[in-house]
N, C-alpha and C positions, 0 to 999 in steps of 0.2 A: 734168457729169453726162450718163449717157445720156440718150436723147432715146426716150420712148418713144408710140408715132400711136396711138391706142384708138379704132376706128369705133364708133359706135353708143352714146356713153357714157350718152345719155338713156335707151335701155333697161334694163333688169333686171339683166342678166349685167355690160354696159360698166360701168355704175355700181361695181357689184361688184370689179370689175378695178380701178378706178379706188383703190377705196378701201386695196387692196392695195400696187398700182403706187406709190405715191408717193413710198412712201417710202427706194425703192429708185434712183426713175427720175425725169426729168425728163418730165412727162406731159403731152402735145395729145389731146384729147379733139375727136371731132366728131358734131353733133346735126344735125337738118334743120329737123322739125316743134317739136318741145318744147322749149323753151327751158330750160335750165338750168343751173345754176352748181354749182360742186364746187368746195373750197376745195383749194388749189393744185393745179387744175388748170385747162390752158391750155385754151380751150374755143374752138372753130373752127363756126362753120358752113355747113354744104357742102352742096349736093346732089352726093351720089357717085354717080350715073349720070351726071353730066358733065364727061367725061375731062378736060378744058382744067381746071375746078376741080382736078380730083385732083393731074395734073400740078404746078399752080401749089403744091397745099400741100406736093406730095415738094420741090418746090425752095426752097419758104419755109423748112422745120421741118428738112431735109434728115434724117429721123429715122435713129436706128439700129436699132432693130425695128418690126416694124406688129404690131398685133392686130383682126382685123377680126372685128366683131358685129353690125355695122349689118346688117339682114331685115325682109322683110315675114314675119313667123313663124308669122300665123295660119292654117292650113291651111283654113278656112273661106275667108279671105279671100282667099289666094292660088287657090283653086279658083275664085272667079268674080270673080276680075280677073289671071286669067293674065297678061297681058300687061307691064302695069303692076308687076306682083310679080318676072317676069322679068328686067327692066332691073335691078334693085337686087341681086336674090338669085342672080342667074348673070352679066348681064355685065360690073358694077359690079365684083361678087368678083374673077372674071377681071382684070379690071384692074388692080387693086391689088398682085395679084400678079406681074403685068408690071412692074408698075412697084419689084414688090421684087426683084425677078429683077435689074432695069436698076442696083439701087442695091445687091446683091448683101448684104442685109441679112434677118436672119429674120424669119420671118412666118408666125402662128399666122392661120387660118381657122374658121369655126366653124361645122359643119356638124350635123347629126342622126340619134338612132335613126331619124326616121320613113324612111330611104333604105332600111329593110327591108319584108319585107313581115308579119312576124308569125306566119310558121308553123314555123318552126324555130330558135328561143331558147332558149340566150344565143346573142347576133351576136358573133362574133371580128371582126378588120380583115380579114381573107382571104376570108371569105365573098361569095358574091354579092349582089349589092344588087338590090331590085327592091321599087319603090315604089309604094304603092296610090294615094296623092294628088298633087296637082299640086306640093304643096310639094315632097313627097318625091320628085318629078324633077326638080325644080330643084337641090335640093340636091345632086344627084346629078352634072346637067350641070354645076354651078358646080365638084365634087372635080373632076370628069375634067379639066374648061378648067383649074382652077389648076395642078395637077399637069402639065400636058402646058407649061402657061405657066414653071412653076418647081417640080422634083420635089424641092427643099429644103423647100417649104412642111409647116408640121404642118397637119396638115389632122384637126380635131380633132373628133369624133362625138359631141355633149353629149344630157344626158339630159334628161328632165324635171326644173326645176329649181324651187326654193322656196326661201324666206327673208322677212326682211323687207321690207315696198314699201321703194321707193326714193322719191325725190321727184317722178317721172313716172313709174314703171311699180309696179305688184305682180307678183308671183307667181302661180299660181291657190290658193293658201290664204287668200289675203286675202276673195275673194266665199265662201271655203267657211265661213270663222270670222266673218264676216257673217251668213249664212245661220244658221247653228247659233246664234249669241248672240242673234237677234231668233227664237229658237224657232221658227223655221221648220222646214221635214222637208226635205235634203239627199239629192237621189239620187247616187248612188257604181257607177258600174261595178263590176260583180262578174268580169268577163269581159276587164280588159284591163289589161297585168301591163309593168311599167316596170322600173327600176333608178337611180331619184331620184337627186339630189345638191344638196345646198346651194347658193346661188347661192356662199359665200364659199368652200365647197369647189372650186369649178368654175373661180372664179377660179384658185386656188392650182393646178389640174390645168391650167390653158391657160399661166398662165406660165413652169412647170417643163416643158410643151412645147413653148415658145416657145424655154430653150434645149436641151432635148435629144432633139428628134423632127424627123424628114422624114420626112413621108409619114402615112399612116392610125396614128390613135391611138384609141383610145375612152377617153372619161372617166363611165364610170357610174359611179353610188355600188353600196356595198357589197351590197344586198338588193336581190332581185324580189320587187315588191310590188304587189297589183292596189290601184287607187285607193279602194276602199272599205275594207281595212283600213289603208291611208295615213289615211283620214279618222278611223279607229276612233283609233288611236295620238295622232292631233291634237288630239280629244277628251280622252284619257288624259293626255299632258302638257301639256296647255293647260288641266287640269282645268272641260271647259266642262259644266255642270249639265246636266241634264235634253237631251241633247243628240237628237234626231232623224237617223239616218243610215239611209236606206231601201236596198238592193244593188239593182241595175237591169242589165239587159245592153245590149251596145252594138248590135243591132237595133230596142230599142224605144225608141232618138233617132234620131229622123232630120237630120242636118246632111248641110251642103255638100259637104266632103270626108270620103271612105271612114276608118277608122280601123282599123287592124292593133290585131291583138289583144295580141299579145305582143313588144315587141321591145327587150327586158331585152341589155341588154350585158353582155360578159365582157370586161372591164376590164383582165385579170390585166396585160398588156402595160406598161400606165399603174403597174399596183401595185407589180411591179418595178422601174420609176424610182425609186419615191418618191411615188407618190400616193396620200393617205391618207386618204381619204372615213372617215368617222364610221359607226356603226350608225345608222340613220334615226331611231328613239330619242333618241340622242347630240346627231343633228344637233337636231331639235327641240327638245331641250332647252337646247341653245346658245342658242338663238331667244326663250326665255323668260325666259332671265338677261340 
């Protein structure tokens, strides 16, 4: 069977991948911090900022595709520990891609709307990128370094993503249907506009990339949506009672990293493959069955 490398599988999206991958692929999975298990899947643990590790797993597993997810993705968190976020989300990337370059094998990356900056959406692949937060330069530095390392790379733009937790990560629906089932009052940006995708859609758009993309792809889901009618919809098919959703703008949170208002993808590129995100509806409703 193929042999297929999934970074990051204790995350959100990896997991996701994982649960697809299987049954197609022969799957190594690798975690650092969170330990966990996935049934048939080979689970590795690595610190991927240290090239001698990474080296050692491309000659062990000798794979024949990479999917790399492994990030520090919290834009909060990457703004005040730059450094430390650096090594994993730009030179670690870079790397890996060198090393698929070296083993002449494809390799999806997984990069972000946040490389925009929010004032002129939908983002095509050809646009120019310019990033308000630390994350979204990183993410930035990490397309240029793979691409210049290996221009076969998909180098793949995900959106904000939702589904069910996994066994070591959620979503952000998981604290918002929290929130709302202990009747609490939910605030919801009214001011800052996405193009969702299921984590299992996301998966299904990165491995259809995996084989038939080089270079910039975007995987949005079907709608732009500001996150307080996402929340409204969550309410309506999750049918949660007496629910609280208050609209809020994004000046009166103050967080670590800046946050672009609008940076809703235009996907079409992906749609034409073969990528078939759900209406957001759809997706959620999938979620409840």
């Amino acid at each position: 069977m193929k042999k297929l490398l999934i970074t990051g599988v204790s995350g959100f999206l990896g997991w996701h991948i994982c649960q697809l991958a299987k049954t197609e692929w022969e799957v190594y999975g690798t975690y650092f911090s969170h330990t966990i298990e996935i049934p048939d899947v080979k689970m590795l643990k690595i610190n991927l900022t240290e090239f001698q590790e990474l080296k050692d797993i491309f000659n062990k597993i000798n794979p024949t595709a990479v999917i790399h997810t492994a990030a520090l993705s919290q834009p909060n968190f990457c703004q005040n520990h730059p450094e430390e976020s650096y090594k994993i989300n730009v030179t670690a990337s870079c790397n890996i891609a060198g090393l698929c370059a070296d083993y002449a094998i494809p390799c999806a990356f997984t990069s972000t709307d946040l490389v925009f900056n929010g004032l002129n959406a939908p983002y095509q692949e050809t646009d120019i990128v310019s990033p308000v937060s630390i994350y979204g330069e990183q993410k930035v530095k990490a397309e240029i370094g793979i691409l210049e390392r290996y221009p076969n790379t998909a180098v793949c733009r995900m959106p904000l993503m939702f589904g069910i937790g996994t066994p070591t990560a959620n979503s952000f629906i998981q604290p918002f249907m929290e929130t709302l089932k202990a009747g609490k009052e939910l605030n919801l940006f009214i001011d800052e506009f996405r193009t969702p995708a299921s984590g299992t859609t996301a998966a299904k758009g990165l491995l259809l990339a995996l084989e038939k993309v080089q270079g910039l792809i975007h995987l949005g889901g079907k709608e732009r949506i500001s996150r307080y009618d996402f929340g409204q919809l969550l309410v309506e098919v999750f049918q949660i009672t007496d629910a609280k959703i208050k609209g809020c703008y994004q000046k009166d949170v103050k967080m670590a990293a800046p946050r672009p208002a609008d940076v809703s993808l235009d996907s079409s590129k992906a749609f034409a493959l073969g990528y078939k995100p759900l209406s957001i509806k759809e997706e959620l409703a999938a979620l409840v069955n």
